[in-house]
Each structure stands twice: as structure tokens, then as C-alpha cells.
Backbone as CSV, one residue per row, in Angstrom:
resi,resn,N_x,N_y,N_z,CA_x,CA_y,CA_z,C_x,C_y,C_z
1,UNK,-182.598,85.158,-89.037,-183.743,84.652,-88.311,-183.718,83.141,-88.276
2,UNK,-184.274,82.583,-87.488,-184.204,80.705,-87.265,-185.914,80.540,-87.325
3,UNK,-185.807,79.431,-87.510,-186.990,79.237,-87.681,-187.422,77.122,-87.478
4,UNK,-188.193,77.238,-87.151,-187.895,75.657,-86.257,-189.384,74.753,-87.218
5,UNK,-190.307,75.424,-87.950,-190.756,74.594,-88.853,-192.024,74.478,-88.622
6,UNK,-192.270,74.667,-87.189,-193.352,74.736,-86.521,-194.210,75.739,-86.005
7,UNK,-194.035,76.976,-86.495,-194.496,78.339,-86.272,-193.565,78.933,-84.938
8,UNK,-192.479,78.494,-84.424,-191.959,79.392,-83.705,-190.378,80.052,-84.314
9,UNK,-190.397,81.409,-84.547,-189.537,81.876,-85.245,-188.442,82.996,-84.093
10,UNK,-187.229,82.613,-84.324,-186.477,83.606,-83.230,-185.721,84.731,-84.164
11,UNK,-184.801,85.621,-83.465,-184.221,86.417,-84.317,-182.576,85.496,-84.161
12,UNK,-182.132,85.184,-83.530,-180.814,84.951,-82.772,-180.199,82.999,-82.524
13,UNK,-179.916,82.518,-82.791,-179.420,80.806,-82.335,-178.983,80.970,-81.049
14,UNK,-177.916,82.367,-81.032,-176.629,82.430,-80.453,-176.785,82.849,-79.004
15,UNK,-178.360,83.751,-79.051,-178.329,84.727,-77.803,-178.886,84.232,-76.283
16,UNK,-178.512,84.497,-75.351,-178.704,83.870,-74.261,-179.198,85.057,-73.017
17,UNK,-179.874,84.231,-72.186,-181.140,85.314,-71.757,-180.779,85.097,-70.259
18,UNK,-180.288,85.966,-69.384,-180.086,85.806,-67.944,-181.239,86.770,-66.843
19,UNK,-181.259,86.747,-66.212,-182.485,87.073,-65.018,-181.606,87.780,-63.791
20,UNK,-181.733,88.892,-64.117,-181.147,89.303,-62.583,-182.357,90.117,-61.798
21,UNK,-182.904,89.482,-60.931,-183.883,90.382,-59.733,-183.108,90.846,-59.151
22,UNK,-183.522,92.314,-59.063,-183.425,93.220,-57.911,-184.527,93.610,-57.174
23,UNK,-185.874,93.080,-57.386,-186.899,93.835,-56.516,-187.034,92.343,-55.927
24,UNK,-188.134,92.634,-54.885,-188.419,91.346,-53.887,-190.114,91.772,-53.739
25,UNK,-190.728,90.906,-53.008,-191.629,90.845,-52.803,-192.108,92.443,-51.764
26,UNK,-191.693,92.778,-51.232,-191.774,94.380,-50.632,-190.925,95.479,-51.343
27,UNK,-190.402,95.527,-52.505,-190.546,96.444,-53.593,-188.561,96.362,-53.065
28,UNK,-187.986,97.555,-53.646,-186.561,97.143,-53.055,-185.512,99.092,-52.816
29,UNK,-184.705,98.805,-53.613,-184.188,99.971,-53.639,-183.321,100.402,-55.191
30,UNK,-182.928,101.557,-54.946,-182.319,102.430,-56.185,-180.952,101.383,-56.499
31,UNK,-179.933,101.061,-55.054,-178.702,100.751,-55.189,-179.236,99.231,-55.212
32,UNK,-180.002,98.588,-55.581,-179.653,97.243,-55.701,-180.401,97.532,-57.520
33,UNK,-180.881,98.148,-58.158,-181.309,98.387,-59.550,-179.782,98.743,-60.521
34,UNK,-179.292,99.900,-59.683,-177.811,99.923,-60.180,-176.691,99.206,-59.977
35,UNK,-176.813,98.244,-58.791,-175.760,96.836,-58.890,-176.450,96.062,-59.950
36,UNK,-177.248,95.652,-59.995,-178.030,94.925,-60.878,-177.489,95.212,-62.488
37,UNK,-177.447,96.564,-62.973,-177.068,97.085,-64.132,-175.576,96.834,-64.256
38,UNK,-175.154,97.335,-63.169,-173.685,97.171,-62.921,-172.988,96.379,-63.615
39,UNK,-173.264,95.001,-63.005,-173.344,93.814,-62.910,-173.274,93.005,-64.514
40,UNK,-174.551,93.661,-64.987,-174.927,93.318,-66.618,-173.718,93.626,-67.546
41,UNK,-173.871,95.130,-67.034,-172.542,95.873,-67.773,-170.602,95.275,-67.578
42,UNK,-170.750,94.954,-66.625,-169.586,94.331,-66.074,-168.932,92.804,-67.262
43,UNK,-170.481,92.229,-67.279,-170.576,90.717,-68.082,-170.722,91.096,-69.657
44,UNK,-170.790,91.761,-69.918,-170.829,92.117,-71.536,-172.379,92.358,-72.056
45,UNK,-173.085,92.324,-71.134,-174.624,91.894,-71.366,-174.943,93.086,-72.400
46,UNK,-175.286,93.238,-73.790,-175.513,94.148,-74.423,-177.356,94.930,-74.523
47,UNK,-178.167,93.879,-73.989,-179.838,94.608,-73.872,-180.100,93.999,-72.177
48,UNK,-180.937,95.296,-71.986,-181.862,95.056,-70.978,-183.045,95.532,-70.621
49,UNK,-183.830,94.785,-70.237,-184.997,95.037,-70.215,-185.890,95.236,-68.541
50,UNK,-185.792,96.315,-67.949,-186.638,96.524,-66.359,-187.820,96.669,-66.453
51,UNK,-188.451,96.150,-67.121,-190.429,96.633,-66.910,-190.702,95.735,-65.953
């Protein structure tokens, strides 16, 4: 755990946080959710999170 002294505590130094949208402002589709995953999976991306 890290911890910065100031009440904000992380689990990770190392981990790095990327953003892939697949929805748009009029909602989207199935095959751009599974390029999207694809995609993650392709890059080594080990968590993801769609809520």
C-alpha cells in the first residue's frame, strides 16, 4: 500500500489507469463493447471495469 501522508492511501505506485469508451452519447452497440475488451485484452490490461 502507498501512502502520501496526507490521508490519501493507494493500493499500487506501479498501476496505470486507461479509458476506453465505447458508448456515446445515443447509447452504442454489442461489437464496439467487445472491440473495446478486445482491445484491453490484446494490451495486457489485467482489470476492467463497465458500469
Amino acid at each position: 500500500m502507498g501512502n502520501n501522508g496526507i490521508g490519501v492511501v493507494g493500493i499500487n505506485w506501479d498501476a496505470q489507469v486507461t479509458s476506453l469508451r465505447f458508448l456515446g452519447a445515443q447509447g452504442g452497440y454489442v461489437s464496439d463493447a467487445v472491440e473495446a475488451v478486445n482491445y484491453a485484452v490484446a494490451e495486457g490490461m489485467d482489470i476492467s471495469n463497465n458500469s
